[in-house]
C-alpha positions in Angstrom: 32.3 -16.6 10.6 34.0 -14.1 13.3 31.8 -11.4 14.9 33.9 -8.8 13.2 32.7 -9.9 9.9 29.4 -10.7 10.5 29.2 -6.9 11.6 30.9 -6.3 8.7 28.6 -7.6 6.3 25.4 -6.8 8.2 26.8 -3.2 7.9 27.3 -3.4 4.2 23.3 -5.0 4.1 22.0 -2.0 5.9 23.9 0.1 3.7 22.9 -1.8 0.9 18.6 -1.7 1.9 19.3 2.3 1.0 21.5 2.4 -1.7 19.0 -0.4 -3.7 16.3 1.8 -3.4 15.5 4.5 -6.0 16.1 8.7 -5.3 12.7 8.7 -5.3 11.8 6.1 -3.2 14.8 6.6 -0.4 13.2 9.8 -0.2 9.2 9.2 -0.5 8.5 10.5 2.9 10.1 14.0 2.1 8.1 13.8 -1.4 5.5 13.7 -0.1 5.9 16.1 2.7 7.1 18.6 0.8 3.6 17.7 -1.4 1.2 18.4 1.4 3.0 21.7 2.3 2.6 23.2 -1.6 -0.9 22.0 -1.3 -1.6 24.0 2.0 0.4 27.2 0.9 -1.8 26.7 -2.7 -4.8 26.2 -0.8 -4.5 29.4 1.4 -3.4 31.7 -1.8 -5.5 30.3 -4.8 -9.0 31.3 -4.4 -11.9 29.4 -5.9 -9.8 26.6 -6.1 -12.4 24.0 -5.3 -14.7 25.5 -7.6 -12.3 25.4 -10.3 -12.0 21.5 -9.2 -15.5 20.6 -9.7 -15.8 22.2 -13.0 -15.2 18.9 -14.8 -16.4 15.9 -12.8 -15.9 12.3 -13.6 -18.9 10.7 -11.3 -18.3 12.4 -8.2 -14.5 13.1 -8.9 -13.1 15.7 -10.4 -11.1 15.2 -13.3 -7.6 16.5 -12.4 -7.7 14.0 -9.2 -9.1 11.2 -11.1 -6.5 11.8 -13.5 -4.0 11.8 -10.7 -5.5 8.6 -9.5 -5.4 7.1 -12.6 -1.8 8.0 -13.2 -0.7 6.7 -10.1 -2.5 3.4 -9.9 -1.3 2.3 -13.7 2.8 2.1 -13.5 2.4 -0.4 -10.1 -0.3 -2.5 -11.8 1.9 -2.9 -15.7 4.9 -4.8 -13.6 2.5 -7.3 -12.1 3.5 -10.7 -14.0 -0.2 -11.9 -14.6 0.7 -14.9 -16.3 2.5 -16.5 -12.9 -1.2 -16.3 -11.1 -1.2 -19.9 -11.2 2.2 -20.7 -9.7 1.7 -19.9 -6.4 -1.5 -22.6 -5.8 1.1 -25.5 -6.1 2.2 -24.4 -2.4 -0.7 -24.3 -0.6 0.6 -23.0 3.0 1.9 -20.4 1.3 -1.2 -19.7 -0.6 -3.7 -20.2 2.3 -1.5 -18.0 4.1 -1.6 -15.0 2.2 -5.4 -15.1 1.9 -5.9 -15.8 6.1 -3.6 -12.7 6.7 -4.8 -10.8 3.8 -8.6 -11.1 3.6 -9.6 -11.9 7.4 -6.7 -10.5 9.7 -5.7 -7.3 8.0 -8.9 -5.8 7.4 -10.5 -7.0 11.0 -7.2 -5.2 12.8 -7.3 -2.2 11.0 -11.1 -2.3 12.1 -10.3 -3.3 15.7 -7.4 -0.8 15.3 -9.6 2.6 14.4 -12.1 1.8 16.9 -10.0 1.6 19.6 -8.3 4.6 19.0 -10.3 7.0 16.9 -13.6 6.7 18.7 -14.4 10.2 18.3 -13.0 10.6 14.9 -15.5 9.2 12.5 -14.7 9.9 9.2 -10.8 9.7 10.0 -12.2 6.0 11.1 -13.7 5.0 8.4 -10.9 6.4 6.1 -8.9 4.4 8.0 -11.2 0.5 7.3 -11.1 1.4 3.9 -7.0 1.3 3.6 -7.3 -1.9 5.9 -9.5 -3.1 2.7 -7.3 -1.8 0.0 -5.2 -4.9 -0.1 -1.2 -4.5 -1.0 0.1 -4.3 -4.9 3.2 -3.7 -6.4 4.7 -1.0 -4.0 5.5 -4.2 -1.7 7.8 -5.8 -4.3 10.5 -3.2 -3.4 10.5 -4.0 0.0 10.4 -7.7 -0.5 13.3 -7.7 -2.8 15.4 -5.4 -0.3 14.8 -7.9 2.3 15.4 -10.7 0.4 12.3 -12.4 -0.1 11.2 -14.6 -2.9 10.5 -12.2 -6.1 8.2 -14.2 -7.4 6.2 -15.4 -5.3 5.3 -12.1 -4.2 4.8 -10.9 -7.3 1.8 -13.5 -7.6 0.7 -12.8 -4.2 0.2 -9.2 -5.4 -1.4 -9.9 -8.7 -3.6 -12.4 -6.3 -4.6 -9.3 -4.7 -5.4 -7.1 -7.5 -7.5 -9.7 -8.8 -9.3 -10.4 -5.8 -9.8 -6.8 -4.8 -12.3 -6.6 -8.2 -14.3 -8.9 -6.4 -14.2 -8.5 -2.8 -13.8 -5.0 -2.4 -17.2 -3.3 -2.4 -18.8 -6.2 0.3 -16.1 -6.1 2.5 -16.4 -2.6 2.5 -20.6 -2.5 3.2 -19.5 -5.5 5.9 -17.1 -3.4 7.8 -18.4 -0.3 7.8 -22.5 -1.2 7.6 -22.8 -4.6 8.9 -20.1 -5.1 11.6 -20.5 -1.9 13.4 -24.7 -2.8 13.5 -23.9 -6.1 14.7 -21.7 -4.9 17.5 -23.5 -2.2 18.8 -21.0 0.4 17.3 -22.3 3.8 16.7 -22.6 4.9 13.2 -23.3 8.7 13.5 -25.4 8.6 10.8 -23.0 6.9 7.8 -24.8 5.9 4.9 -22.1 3.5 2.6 -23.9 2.4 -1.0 -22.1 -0.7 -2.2 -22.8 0.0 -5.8 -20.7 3.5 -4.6 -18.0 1.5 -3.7 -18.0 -0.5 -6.4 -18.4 2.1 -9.0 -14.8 3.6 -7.7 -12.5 0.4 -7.6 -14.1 -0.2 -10.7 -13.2 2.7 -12.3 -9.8 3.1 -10.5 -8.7 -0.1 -10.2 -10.5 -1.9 -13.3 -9.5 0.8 -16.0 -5.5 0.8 -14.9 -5.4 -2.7 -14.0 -6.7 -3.7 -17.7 -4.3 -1.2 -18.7 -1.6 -2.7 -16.9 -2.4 -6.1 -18.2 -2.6 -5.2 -21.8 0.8 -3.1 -21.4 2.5 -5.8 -20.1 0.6 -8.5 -22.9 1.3 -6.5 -25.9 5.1 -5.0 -24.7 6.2 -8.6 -24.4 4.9 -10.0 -26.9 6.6 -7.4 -29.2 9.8 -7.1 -27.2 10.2 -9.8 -25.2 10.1 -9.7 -20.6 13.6 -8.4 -20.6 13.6 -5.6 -22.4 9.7 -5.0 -21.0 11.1 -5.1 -17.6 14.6 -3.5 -17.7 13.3 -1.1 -20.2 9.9 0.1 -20.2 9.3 -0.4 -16.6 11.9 2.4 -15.5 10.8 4.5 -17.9 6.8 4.1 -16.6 7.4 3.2 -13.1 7.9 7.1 -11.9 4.3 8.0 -13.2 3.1 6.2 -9.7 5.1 9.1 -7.4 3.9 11.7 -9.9 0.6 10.7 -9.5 0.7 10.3 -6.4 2.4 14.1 -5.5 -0.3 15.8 -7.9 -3.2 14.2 -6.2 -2.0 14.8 -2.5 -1.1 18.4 -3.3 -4.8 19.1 -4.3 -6.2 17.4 -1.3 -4.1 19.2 1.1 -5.1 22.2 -1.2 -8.5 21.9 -0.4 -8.2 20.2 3.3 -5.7 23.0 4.4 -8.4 24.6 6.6 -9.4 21.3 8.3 -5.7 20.9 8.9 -4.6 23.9 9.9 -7.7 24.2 12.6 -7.2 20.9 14.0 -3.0 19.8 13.6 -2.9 16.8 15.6 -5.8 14.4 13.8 -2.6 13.8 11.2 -0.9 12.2 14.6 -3.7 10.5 15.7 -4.3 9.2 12.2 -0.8 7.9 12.7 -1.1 6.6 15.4 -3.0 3.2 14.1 -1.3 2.8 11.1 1.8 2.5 12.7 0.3 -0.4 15.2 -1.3 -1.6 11.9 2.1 -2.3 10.0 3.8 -3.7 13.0 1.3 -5.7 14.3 0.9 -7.2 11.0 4.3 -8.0 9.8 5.4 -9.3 13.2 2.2 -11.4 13.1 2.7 -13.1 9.9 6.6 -13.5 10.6 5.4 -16.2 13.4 2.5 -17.5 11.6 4.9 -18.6 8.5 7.6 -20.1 10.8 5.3 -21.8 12.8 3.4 -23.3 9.4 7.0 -23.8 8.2 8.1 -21.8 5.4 11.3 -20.8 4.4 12.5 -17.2 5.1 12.2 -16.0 1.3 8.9 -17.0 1.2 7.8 -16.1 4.6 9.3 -12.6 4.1 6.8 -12.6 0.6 3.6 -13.1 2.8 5.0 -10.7 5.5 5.5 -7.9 3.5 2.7 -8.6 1.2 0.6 -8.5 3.9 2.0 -5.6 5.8 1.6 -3.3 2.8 -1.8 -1.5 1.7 -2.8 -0.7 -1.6 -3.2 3.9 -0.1 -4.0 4.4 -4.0 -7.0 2.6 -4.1 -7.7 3.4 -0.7 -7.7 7.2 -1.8 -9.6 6.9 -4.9 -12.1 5.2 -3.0 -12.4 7.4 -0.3 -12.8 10.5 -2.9 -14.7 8.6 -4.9 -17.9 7.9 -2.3 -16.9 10.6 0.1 -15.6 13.6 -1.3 -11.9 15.2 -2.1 -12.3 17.3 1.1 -13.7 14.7 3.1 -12.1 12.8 6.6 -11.3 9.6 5.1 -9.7 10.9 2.1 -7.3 12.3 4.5 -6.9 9.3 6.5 -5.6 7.8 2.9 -3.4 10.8 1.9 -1.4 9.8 5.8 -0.9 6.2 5.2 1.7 6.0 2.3 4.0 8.5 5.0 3.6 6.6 7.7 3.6 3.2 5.3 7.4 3.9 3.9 9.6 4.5 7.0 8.2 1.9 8.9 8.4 -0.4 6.1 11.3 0.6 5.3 12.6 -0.3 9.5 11.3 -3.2 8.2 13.5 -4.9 5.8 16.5 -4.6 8.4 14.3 -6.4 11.2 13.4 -8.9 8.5 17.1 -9.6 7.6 18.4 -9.8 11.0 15.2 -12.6 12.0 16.3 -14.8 9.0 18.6 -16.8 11.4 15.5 -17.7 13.5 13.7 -19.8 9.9 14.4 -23.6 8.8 16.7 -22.7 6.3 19.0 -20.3 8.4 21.7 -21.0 11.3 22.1 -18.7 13.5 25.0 -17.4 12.6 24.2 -17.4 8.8 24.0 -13.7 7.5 24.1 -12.2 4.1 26.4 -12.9 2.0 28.8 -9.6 0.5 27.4 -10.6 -2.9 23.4 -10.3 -1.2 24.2 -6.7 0.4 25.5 -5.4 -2.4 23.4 -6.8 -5.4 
């Protein structure tokens, strides 16, 4: 293939990583920009507003942002294909994989990550372990599919994670930030962390929308069949996620706006790690899968899924044991704008180190038909 149409069609792949993604997502940093500056202006002109908030609690939430949380946590959970769970323990590279990078690396950088450079910052910190917990769901499928990775096997890697994070959640959570920091001398400034608190919340925000989810998908195909669930009720549900996720960051910017406006650059220096975070942790499990030997579709599936963080859970969490106008709901509310741009930068560093896998040559690049599908 000349150089002149290998640019050609490299172009029309770039072109194509935008034009495949949704209005809504292209534009999900702006979203949600635009969402923390309504919630500051409604925070500075509504008064009483966090009184009016607690009114109605649901544990130590109250209801409008559980509701939010609810809202945005169901949609990504009802396209998870639960009944492909199984598939993915016939490779098990790829499946040993995805737990190594998942379970032990990603939430001991995010750890090593915060320390290092939010010393000072405690409760930003901690905000920030939590999201290195909350494990990647379906948000990652788009950026799989955009770089080309195997659809399915991410989509079992995800519903792995959903699973698991039921289970492993609430002790990772007392082992990071109770345990570890003990053992290493780390100072705690006084955090108290109940496991039954943590558990309580993913629970309750991941339990009740993940069983919705699973029924949803159960009953809707069993009725209609997976096409029509999928090309059908899935766009029509799928939006709730941003919704949700607008309505719940515009309250806690509504009730944060003070803490913001006092000190401007914690957002920065909350961005700061989550930016090394993502890098760090794609680029890391790009070499690991070569080097173990997978193919670029299913190396980019463990990549991605491993890059990405489940911020919903991470926020409900974070409200849930430490308040709505707490640090480390903030540190939550940051990750999903830092999370999209950079994944986003991503996908086209992912389809230009396909030539570099087993089943690439180096001069192999997309096909017309692959940047334009």
């Amino acid at each position: 293939m000349s150089d002149t149409v290998q640019e050609t069609v490299r172009g029309g792949a770039d072109d194509a990583v935008l034009q495949r993604l949704s209005t809504l997502d292209r534009f999900l940093p702006l979203w949600i920009g635009l969402a923390m500056a309504v919630g500051l202006v409604l925070g500075r002109v509504v008064d009483g507003l966090d009184e009016a908030l607690a009114a109605v609690e649901v544990g130590s939430v109250s209801l409008p942002i559980a509701v939010g949380l609810l809202v945005m946590m169901y949609p990504v959970l009802a396209k998870v294909r639960y009944d492909e769970l199984g598939h993915v323990t016939a490779d098990r590279r790829l499946l040993v994989s995805s737990i190594v990078l998942n379970w032990l690396v990603g939430p001991a950088l995010m750890f090593a990550l915060a320390w290092l450079l939010l010393p000072d910052l405690p409760e930003y910190r901690t905000g920030l372990i939590i999201v290195g917990l909350a494990r990647c769901i379906a948000m990652v499928l788009i950026w799989n599919d955009l770089a080309c990775g195997d659809r399915e096997a991410a989509a079992v890697l995800v519903a792995i994670n959903a699973v698991f994070q039921i289970l492993a959640f609430a002790f990772l959570g007392f082992f990071y930030l109770e345990l570890l920091p003990g053992w290493l001398g780390l100072e705690q400034s006084g955090l108290e962390v109940s496991v039954w608190d943590i558990a309580v919340s993913v629970l309750v925000f991941l339990g009740i929308p993940l069983a919705a989810g699973f029924l949803t998908r159960t009953l809707g195909e069993r009725a209609k069949g997976r096409e029509w669930y999928e090309t059908r009720l899935l766009p029509r549900i799928g939006p709730l996620a941003l919704y949700g996720l607008l309505f719940t960051i515009v309250l806690l910017f509504a009730l944060q706006g003070d803490a913001i406006a006092d000190q401007p650059l914690d957002v920065a220096r909350i961005a700061l790690p989550l930016l090394a975070y993502f890098v760090l942790m794609w680029g890391g499990s790009m070499l690991l899968t070569r080097a173990i030997g997978l193919d670029y579709r299913l190396a980019t599936a463990v990549s991605f899924t491993a890059a990405g963080n489940n911020f919903e859970l991470a926020i409900a969490v974070a409200i849930g044991v430490f308040g709505v106008a707490s640090g480390q709901a903030l540190a939550g509310v940051v990750g999903p704008l830092i999370e999209v741009p950079v994944l986003v930068g991503l996908v086209y560093v992912s389809l230009w180190a396909r030539r570099f896998f087993p089943d690439q040559t180096r001069d192999q690049t997309p096909t017309t038909e692959e940047a334009t599908r």
